[in-house]
N, C-alpha and C positions, 0 to 999 in steps of 0.2 A: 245323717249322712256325713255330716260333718267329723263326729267323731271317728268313722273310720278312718274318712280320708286321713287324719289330723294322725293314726296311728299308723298308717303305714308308709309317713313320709322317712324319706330317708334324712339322714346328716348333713350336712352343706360342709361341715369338713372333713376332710381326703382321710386322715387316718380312722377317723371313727367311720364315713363310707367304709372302709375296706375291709373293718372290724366287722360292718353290719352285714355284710357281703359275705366274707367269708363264714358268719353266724351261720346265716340261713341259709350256704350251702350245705354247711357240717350239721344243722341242724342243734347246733346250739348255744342258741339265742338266751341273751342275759335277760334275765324276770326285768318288766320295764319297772316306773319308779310306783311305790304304794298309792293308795289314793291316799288325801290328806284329808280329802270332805267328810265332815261331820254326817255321821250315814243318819243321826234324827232328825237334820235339817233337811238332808235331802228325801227323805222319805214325807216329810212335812211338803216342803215344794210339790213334789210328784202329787201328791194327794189334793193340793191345793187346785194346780194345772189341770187335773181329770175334770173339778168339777165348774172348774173356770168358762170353759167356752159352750156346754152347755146351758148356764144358769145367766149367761151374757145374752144368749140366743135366744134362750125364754123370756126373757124383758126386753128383746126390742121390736118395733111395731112393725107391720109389714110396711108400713112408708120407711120407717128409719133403715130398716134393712134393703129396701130399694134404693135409696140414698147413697147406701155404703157401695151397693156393688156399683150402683153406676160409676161412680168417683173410682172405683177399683177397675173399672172396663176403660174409663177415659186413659188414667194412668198406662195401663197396660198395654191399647191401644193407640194412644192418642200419637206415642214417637214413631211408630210406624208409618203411620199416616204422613208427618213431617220427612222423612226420607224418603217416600218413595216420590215425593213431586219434583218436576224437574226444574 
């Protein structure tokens, strides 16, 4: 989600705003910049990532894994809890 966001931010300066502006009403928008990432690292990563969080999940115990959520329900929970008292 991030990288969307991250591509459909506009300029923060007024001339290139107005360039971008007038792009996308004319419909034509300059090719943005290439990628520069090494596509076998990243296909290395990506393949890493797939097999990362299940093979994490298959070694932890059902206490370690109750552990984790409770600590992830406190976090989550816990500031709410602090605001709403008066």
């Amino acid at each position: 989600m991030l990288e969307r966001l991250a591509k459909n931010k506009k300029p923060t300066d007024l001339n290139a705003l107005a360039a971008a502006i007038v792009g996308e009403a004319t419909g034509e928008t300059p090719p943005g910049p290439p990628d520069e990432r090494d596509r076998a690292a990243v296909a290395l990563g990506r393949k890493g990532g797939a097999k990362g969080g299940p093979a994490r999940a298959a070694s932890l115990t059902p206490e370690r894994r109750r552990e984790i959520a409770q600590k992830a329900a406190a976090a989550r929970w816990g500031k709410a809890d602090e605001t709403t008292e008066p």
